[in-house]
C-alpha positions as CSV (number, residue, x, y, z in Angstrom):
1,X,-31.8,19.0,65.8
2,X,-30.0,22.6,65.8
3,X,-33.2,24.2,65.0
4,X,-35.1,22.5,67.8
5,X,-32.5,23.4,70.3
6,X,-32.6,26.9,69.1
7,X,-36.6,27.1,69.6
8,X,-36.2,25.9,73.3
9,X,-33.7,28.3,74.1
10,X,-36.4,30.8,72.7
11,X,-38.7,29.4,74.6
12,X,-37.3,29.0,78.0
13,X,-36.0,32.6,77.4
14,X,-39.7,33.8,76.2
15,X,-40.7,32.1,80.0
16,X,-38.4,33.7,81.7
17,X,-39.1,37.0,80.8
18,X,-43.0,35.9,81.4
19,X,-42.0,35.2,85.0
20,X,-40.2,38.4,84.9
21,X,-43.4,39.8,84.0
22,X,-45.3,38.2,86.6
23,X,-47.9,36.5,84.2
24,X,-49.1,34.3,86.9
25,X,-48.3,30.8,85.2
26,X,-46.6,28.1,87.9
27,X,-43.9,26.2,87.3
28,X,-46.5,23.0,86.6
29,X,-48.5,25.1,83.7
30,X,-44.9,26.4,82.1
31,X,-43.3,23.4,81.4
32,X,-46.6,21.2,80.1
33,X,-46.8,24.7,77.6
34,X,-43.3,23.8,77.1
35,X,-43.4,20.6,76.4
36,X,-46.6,21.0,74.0
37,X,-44.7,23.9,72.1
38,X,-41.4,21.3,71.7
39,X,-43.8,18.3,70.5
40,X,-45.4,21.0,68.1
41,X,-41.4,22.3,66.8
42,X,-40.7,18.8,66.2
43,X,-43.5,17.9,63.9
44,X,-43.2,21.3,61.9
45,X,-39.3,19.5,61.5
46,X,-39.9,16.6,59.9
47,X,-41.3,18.6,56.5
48,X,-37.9,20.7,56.5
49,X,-35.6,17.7,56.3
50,X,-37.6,16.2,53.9
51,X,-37.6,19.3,52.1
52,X,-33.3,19.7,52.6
53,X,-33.1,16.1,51.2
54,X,-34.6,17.3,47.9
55,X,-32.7,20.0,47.1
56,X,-29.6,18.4,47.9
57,X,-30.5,15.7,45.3
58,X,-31.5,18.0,42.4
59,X,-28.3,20.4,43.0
60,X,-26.8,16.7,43.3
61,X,-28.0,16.1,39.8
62,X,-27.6,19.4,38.3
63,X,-24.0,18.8,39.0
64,X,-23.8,15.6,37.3
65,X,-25.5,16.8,34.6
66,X,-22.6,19.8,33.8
67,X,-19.9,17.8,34.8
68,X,-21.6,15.3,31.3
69,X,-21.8,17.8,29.3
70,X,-18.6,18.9,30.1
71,X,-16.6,15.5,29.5
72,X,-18.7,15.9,26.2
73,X,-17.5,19.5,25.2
74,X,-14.1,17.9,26.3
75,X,-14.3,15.3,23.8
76,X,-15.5,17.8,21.1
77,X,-12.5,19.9,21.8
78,X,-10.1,17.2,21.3
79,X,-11.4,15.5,17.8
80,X,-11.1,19.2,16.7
81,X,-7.3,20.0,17.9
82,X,-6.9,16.5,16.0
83,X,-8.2,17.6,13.0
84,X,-6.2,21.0,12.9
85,X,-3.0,18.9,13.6
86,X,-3.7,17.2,10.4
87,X,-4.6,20.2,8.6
88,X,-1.6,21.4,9.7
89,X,0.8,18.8,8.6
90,X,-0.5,18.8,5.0
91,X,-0.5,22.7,4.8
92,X,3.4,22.4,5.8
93,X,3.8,19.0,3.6
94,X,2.0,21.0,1.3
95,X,4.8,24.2,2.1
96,X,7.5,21.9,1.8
97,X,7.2,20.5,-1.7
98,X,8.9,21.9,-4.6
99,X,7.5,24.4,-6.7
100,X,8.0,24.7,-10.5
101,X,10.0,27.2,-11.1
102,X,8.3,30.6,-13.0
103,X,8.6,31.1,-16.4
104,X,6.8,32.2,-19.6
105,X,3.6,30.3,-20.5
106,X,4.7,27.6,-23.2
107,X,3.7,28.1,-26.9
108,X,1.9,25.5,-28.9
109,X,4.8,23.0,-29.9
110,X,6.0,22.8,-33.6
111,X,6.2,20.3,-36.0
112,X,9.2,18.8,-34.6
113,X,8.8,19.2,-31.2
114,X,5.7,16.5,-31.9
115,X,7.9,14.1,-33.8
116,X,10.5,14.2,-31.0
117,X,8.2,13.5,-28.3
118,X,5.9,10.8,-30.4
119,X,3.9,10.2,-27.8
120,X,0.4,8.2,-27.6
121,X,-2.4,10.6,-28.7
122,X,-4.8,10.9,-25.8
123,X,-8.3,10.8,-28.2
124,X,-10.1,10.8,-24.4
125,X,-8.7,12.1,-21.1
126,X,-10.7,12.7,-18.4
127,X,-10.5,12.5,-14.8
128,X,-11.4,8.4,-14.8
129,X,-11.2,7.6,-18.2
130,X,-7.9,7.5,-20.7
131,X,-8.6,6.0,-24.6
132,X,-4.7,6.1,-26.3
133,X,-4.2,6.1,-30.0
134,X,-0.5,4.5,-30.1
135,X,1.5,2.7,-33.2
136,X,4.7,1.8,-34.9
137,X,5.7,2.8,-38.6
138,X,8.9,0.7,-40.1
139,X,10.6,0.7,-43.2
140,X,13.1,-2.2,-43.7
141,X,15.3,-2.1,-47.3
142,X,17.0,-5.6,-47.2
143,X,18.9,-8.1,-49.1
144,X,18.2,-11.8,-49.0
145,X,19.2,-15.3,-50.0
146,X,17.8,-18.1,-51.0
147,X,14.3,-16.9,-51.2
148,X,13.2,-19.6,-53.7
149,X,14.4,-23.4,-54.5
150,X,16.1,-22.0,-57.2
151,X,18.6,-20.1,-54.5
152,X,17.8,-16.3,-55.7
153,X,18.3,-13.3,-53.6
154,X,16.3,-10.4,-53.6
155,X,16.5,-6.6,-52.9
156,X,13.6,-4.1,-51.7
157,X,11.5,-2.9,-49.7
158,X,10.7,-6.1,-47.2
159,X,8.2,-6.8,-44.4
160,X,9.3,-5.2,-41.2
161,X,12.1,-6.7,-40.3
162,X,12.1,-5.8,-36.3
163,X,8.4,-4.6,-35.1
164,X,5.6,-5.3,-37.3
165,X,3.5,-2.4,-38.1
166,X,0.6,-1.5,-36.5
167,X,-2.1,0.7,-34.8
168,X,-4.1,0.2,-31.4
169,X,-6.3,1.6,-29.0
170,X,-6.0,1.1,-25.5
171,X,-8.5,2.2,-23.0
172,X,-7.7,2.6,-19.0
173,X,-11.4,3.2,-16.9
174,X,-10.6,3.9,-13.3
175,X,-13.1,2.3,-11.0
176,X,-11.9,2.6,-7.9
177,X,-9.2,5.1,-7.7
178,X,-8.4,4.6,-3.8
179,X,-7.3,0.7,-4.5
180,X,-6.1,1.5,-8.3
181,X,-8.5,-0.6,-9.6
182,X,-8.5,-0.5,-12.9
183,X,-10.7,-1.8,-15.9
184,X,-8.3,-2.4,-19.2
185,X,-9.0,-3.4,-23.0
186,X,-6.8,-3.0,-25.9
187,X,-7.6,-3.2,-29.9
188,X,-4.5,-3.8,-31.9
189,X,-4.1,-4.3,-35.8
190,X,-1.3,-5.1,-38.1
191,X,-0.8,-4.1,-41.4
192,X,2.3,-4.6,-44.2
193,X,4.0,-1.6,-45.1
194,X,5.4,-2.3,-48.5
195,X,1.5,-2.4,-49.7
196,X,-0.4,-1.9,-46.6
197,X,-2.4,-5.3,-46.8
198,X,-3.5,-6.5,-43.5
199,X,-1.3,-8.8,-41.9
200,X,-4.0,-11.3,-41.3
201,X,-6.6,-10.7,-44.4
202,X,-10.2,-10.4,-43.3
203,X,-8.8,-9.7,-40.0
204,X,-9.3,-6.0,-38.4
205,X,-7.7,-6.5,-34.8
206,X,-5.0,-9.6,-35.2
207,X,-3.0,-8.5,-32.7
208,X,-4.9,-8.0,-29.7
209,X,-8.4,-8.0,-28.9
210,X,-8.8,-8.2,-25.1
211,X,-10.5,-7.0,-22.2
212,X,-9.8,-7.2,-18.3
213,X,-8.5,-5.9,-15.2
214,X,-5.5,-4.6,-13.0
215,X,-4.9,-3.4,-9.8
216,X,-2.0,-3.9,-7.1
217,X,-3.4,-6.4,-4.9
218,X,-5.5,-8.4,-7.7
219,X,-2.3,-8.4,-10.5
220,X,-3.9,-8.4,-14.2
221,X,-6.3,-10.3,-16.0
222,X,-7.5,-10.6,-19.3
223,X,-9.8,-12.4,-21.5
224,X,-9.5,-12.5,-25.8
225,X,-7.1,-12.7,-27.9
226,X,-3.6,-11.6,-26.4
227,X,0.2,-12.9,-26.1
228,X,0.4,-16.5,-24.7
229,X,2.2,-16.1,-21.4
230,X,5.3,-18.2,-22.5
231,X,5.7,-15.6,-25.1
232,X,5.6,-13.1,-22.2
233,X,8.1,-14.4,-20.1
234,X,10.5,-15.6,-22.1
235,X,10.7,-12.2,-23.9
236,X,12.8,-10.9,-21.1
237,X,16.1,-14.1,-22.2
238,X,14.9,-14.7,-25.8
239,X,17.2,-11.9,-27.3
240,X,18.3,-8.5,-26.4
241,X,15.7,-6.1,-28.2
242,X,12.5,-7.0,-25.4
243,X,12.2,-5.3,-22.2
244,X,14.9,-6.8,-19.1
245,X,12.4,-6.8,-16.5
246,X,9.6,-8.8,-16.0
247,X,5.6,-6.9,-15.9
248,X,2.2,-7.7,-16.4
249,X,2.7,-6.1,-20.3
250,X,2.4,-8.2,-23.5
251,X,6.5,-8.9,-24.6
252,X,7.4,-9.3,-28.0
253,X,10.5,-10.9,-30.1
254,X,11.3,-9.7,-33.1
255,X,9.0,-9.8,-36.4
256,X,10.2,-11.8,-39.4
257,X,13.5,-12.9,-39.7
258,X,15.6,-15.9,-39.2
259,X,16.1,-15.8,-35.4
260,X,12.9,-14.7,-34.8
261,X,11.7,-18.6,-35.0
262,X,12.2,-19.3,-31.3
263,X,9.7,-17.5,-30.7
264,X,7.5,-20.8,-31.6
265,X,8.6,-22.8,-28.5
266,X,6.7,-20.3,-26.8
267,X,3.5,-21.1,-28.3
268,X,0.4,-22.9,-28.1
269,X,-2.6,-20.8,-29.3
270,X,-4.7,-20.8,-32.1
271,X,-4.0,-19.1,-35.3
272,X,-4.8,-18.8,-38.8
273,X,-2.8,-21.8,-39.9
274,X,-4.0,-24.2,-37.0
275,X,-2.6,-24.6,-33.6
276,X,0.7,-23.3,-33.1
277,X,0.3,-19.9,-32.8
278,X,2.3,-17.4,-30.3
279,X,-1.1,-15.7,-29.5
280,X,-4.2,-17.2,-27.8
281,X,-8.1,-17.1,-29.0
282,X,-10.3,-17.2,-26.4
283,X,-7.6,-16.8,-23.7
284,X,-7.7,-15.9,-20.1
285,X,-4.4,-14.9,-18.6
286,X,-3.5,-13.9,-15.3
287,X,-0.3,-12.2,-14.0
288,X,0.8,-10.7,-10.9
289,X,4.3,-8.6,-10.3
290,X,4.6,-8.5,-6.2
291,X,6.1,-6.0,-4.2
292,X,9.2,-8.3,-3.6
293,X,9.7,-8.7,-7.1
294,X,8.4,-12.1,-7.6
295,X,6.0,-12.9,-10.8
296,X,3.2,-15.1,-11.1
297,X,1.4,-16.1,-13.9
298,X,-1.3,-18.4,-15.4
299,X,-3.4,-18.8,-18.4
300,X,-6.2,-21.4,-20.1
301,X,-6.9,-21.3,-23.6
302,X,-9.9,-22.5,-24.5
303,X,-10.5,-25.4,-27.8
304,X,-10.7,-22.9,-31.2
305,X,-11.3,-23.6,-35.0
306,X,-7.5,-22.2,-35.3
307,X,-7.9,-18.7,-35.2
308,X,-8.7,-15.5,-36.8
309,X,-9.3,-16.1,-40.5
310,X,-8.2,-19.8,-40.7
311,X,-9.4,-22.6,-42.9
312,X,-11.4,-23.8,-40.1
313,X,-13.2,-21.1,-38.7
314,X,-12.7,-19.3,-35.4
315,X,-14.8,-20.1,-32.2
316,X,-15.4,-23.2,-29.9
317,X,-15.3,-26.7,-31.4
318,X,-18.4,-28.7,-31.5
319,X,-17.6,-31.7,-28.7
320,X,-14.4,-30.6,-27.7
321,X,-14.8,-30.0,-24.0
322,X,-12.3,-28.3,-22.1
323,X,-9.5,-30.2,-23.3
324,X,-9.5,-31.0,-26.8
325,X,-7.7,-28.3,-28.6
326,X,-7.2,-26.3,-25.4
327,X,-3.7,-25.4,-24.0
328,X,-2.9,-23.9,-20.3
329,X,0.2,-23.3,-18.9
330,X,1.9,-21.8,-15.8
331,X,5.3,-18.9,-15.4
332,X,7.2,-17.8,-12.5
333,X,10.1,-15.5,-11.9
334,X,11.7,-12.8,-10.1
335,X,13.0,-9.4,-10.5
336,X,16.1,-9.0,-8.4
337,X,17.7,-5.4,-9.3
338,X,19.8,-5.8,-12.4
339,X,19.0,-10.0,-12.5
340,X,16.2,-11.1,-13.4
341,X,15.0,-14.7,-14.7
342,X,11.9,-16.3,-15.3
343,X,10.3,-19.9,-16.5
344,X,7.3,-21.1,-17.6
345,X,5.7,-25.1,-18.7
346,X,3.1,-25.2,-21.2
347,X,0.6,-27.9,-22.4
348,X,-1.4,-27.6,-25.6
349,X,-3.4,-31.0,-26.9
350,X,-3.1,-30.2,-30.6
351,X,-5.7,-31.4,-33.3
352,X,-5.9,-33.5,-36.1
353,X,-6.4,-30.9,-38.4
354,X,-8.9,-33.1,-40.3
355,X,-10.5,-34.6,-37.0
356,X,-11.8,-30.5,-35.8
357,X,-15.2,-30.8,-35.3
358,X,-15.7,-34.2,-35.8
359,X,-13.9,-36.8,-33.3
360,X,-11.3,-34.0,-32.5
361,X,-8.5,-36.7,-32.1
362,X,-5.9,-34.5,-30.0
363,X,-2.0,-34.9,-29.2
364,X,0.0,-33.6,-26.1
365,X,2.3,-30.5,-26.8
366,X,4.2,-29.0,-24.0
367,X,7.6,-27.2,-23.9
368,X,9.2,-25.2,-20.4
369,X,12.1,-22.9,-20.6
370,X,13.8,-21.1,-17.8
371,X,16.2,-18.4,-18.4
372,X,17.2,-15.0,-17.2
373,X,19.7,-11.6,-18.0
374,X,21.9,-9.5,-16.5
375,X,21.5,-5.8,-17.2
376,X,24.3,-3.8,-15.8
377,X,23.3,-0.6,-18.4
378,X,26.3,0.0,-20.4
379,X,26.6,-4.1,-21.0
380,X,23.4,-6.8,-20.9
381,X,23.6,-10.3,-20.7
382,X,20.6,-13.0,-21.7
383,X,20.9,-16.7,-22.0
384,X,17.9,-19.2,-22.4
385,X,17.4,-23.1,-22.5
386,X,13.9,-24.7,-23.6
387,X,12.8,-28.6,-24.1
388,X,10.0,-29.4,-26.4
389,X,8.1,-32.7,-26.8
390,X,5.7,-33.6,-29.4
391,X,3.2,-36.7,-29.4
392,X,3.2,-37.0,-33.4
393,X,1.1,-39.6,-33.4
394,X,1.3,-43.7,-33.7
395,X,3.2,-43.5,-36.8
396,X,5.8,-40.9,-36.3
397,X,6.4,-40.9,-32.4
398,X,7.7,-38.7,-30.8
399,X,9.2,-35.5,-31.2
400,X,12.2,-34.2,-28.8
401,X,14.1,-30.7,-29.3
402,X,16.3,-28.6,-27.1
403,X,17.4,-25.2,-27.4
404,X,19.8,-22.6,-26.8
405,X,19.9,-18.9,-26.8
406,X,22.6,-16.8,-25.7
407,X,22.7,-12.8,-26.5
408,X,24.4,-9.5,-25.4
409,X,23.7,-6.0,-25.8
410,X,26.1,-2.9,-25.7
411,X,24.7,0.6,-24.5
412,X,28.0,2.7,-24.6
413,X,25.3,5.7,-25.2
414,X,21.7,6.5,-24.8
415,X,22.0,7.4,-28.6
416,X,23.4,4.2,-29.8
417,X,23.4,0.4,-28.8
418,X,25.1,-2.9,-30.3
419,X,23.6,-6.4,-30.5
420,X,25.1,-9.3,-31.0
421,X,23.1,-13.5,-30.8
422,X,23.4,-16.3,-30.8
423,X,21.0,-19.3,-31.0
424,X,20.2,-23.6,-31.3
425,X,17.4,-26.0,-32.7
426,X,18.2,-29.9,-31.6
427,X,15.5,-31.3,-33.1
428,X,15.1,-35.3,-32.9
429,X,12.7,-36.9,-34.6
430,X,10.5,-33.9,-36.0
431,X,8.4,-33.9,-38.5
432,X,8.9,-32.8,-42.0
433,X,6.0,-31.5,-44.1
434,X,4.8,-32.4,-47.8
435,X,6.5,-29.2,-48.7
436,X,10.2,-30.9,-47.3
437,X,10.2,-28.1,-44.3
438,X,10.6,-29.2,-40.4
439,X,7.5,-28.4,-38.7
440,X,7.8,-25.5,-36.5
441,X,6.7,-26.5,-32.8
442,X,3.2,-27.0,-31.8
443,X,2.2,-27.8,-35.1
444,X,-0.3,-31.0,-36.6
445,X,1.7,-33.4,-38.0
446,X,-1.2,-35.0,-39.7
447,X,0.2,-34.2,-43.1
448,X,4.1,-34.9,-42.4
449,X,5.6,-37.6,-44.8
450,X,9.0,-38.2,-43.0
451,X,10.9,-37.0,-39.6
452,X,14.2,-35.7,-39.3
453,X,17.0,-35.0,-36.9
454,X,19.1,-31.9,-37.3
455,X,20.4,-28.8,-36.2
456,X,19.3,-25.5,-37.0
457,X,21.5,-22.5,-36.1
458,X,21.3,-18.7,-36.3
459,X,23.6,-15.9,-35.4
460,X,22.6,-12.2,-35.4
461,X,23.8,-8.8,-35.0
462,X,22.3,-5.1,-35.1
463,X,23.9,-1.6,-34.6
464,X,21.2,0.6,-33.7
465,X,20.8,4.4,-33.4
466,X,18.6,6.7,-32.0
467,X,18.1,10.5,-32.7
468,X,15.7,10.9,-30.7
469,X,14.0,8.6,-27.9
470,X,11.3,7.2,-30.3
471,X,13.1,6.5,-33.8
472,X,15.4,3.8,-34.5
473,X,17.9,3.7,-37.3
474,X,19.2,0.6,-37.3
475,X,21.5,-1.8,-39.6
476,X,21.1,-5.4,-39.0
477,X,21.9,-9.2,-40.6
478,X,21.6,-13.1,-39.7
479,X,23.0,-16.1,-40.8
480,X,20.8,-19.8,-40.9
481,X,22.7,-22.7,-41.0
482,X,20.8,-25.9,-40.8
483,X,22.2,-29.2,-41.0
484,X,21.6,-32.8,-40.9
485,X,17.8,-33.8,-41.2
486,X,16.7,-30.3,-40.4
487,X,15.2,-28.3,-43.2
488,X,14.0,-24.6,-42.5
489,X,11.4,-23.1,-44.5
490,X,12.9,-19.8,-44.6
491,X,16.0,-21.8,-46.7
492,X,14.0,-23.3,-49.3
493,X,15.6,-26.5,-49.4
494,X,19.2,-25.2,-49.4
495,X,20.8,-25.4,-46.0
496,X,21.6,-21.4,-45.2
497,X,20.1,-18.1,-45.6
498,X,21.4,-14.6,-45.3
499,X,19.6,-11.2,-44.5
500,X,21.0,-7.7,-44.3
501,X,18.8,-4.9,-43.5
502,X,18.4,-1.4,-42.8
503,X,15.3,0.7,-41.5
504,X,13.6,3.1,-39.4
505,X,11.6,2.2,-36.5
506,X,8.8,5.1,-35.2
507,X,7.4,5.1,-32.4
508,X,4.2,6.8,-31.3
C-alpha cells in the first residue's frame, strides 16, 4: 500500500509538471491515464508481496534451523563439562591417595624370609586367573594309653594330632570381574606323616574334590566332595582351635584325638566305612554370608556306595532314588561383632549296609545343634548343645543322645595362646558293635549285637606358640572317661584314655 501511494504521488506530480508544460491533455484525459497507470501499479504489486512472504519464511527457517543446531552444540558442551568434572574428581581422588613411600628396590628374599611368610605358592597368576599350591606339614611325638585290650601305652611319632597333613590346589577364574563373579574348584589330598601312606588308600583327592561358584549377591555353591555343612557351622562352637566367625569356607575340628569325636554329630555323608562320614560324595552345598551378617545355608547329598575307596564302591545306588541313602540339611546364623552363633538340622536315611544296591532298606538319621562364642581377643568363649536320634531298626529302637561342649581360649599375646575344653556324650539306647564299641553317630547298626546307655566324657587342654604367624609349637593332652553302657573305641574296652602330645604345625 506504501508503495502504491508513493507511485501516485509520482504521478500526480509527473501531471503537474505536464500541465506546467502545457502538454495539452484536459483534466478528463489526465485522470483516465491516471487511473490506468494506478490499476497497472497495483497488479505489478501483487508479485512483490508474494515475493516478501517468501523471504520472510526462508529467513524464518534459517533461524530455526541455527537456533537447532545451537540447542544441539549446547547439549554437546554440557555432556563434555560433565565428563571433565569426572575426570577431575578421580585425578584429585587420584592426588589424594597415599603414596608408598621411596625406598631401595627389594632384593630377592632369603631362605628365611620364605619360611616366615609361608604363603600359598601362586603356580598361575594372571589378570583373571589364580591356581594356589597351599598345605600343612605336622609332626606330633605323643604318649598314649590304652592303645590295645591289653591296656599298653605307646610312645612315637603319631598321626597328626591337630591338622591332618595335606596338599591342595585351589583355582579362582574371574568371570565377571564388575559383579565379582567368580568360578572356584579345589583338589585336596591327605597323607600320614609318620610313613607318608595316603590317608584314604587308593584315594588321590580325599579331602576335597569340588567345583562351583561365588560371588556377593549369589553367596557360594559347590558340587563334589566337600565338608557337610553341619561340619561347617558348628566349627565356629565346637572347640576353640576353628575360625570365630562364620564364612562360606570349609571349617575343620581337630584331626585324631579323643575330643575330636564330636565332630560325628555333625555328619551324614558318605565315606569309606559307610554312611557316617563328616564329608559328602556327590554333594551340592550352598551358603550365603549377607551384608548384615546373617548366614544361610543348604545342602543335598545325593544316595552313594559309601564313599571313596569303600567296600561298596563309590557312585549312585542302583534304585535308590533321591532318598535312599541321601541326606540334606539346612544352617543359619549370624555374625554380630565379637558374638556370633549358628545352628543347623540334618537328615540322612542311612542303609542297610547289606541291603545297598539291592532293596536299599534305609533308616532316618537326623541331629541339630545350635551354639555360638564370644570372642573378646585376649579371652574367647564357645559353648554348644546337639540332639541326635537314630532309627536303629525294629529290633534295637531307637537311639537318643545329647551333647555338650563348652571351651575357652586365652590370647594374652599374638605369640602365644591357651586352650582349655570341655565336652559330653548322653547316649540312650545306642548301639554297640560286634567289636564291644558304641557306634559313633550316623552309622548302620545292621551288625550291632546289644545297646547301651552311658556317658562319654573328655576334657582337653593345649598351650600353643607361635614364632612366626604360620608355625605352631604346641603341647597338648586329653582325658576320656566313659561310663555306664558306653564303650569308646579309642579305650579299647577299658573305660579311659590318656594323650599327651607335642608338635609343629606349618603352614603354607
Amino acid at each position: 500500500m506504501k508503495l502504491t501511494t508513493q507511485l501516485r504521488q509520482h504521478w500526480l506530480s509527473g501531471g503537474a509538471r505536464l500541465d506546467h508544460h502545457k502538454t495539452g491533455l484536459g483534466p478528463i484525459a489526465r485522470y483516465a491515464l491516471i487511473g490506468a497507470a494506478i490499476s497497472a501499479i497495483g497488479l505489478a504489486t501483487v508479485p512483490a508481496k508474494a515475493d516478501d512472504l517468501s523471504e520472510l519464511k526462508a529467513e524464518i527457517r534459517a533461524l530455526n534451523k541455527r537456533l537447532s543446531d545451537m540447542e544441539e552444540q549446547k547439549t554437546k558442551v554440557k555432556a563434555l563439562n560433565d565428563r571433565l568434572k569426572q575426570v577431575e574428581k578421580k585425578e584429585e581422588a587420584r592426588a589424594d591417595a597415599p603414596r608408598p613411600a621411596a625406598g631401595p628396590i627389594p632384593t630377592k628374599a632369603g631362605p628365611w624370609e620364605r619360611l616366615k611368610t609361608g604363603q600359598p605358592v601362586h603356580i598361575i597368576e594372571t589378570q583373571n586367573t589364580d591356581v594356589l599350591l597351599y598345605g600343612v606339614i605336622e609332626p606330633t611325638v605323643g604318649y598314649v594309653t590304652n592303645v590295645d585290650k591289653a591296656g599298653r601305652s605307646t610312645v612315637g611319632l603319631n598321626t597328626s594330632w591337630f591338622s591332618g597333613n595335606r596338599w591342595g590346589i585351589f583355582i579362582t577364574q574371574k568371570v565377571f570381574p564388575e559383579y565379582g563373579f567368580n568360578l572356584l574348584a579345589r583338589m585336596e589330598s591327605e597323607f600320614e606323616l609318620p610313613s607318608g601312606n595316603m590317608d584314604t588308600p587308593g584315594v588321590l583327592f580325599n579331602r576335597d574334590a569340588w567345583v562351583g561358584f561365588e560371588s556377593p549377591t549369589l553367596g557360594k555353591f559347590s558340587v563334589g566332595r566337600q565338608n557337610t555343612l553341619p561340619r561347617d557351622v558348628a566349627n565356629i562352637w565346637g572347640d576353640p582351635y576353628g575360625a570365630s566367625a562364620l564364612s562360606t569356607n570349609e571349617g575343620g575340628f581337630t584331626n585324631v584325638n579323643n575330643f575330636k569325636q564330636l565332630i560325628f554329630y555333625t555328619s551324614g555323608g558318605n565315606g569309606a566305612g559307610g554312611q557316617g562320614d563328616t564329608r559328602y560324595d556327590q554333594g551340592l552345598v550352598w551358603k550365603k554370608v549377607f551384608d548384615n551378617g546373617l548366614y544361610l545355608g543348604a545342602a543335598y547329598n545325593f544316595s552313594d556306595g559309601n564313599g571313596p575307596g569303600g567296600p561298596n564302591g563309590s557312585g549312585p545306588i542302583p534304585g535308590a532314588g533321591l532318598d535312599k541313602g541321601s541326606s540334606a540339611a539346612v544352617a543359619a546364623g549370624y555374625n554380630a561383632g565379637q558374638f556370633h552363633v549358628s545352628g543347623f538340622y540334618t537328615e540322612s536315611n542311612v542303609l542297610e549296609i547289606p541291603t545297598i544296591g539291592t532293596t536299599n532298606v534305609g533308616h532316618t538319621h537326623q541331629s541339630w545343634g545350635l551354639g555360638g562364642n564370644w570372642d573378646g581377643g585376649l579371652l574367647r568363649l564357645n559353648a554348644g548343645y546337639i540332639r541326635y536320634t537314630a532309627d536303629q531298626g525294629a529290633i534295637l529302637g531307637t537311639r537318643n543322645d545329647d551333647v555338650v561342649t563348652v571351651s575357652a581360649k586365652v590370647t594374652p599375646s599374638k605369640l602365644y595362646d591357651v586352650e582349655v575344653g570341655w565336652q559330653d556324650f548322653f547316649a540312650h539306647n545306642a548301639a554297640i558293635s560286634a567289636a564291644g564299641y558304641t557306634l559313633v553317630p550316623f552309622k548302620d547298626a545292621t551288625g550291632a549285637v546289644a545297646t547301651g546307655t552311658g556317658t562319654r566324657m573328655t576334657t582337653y587342654a593345649s598351650f600353643m606358640y607361635h614364632p612366626i604367624p604360620n608355625i605352631d609349637v604346641y603341647i597338648a593332652g586329653d582325658h576320656l572317661k566313659t561310663t555306664g553302657g558306653y564303650s569308646a573305641s579309642q579305650a579299647h574296652l577299658h573305660d579311659s584314655a590318656d594323650e599327651v602330645v607335642t608338635g609343629v604345625r606349618y603352614k603354607w
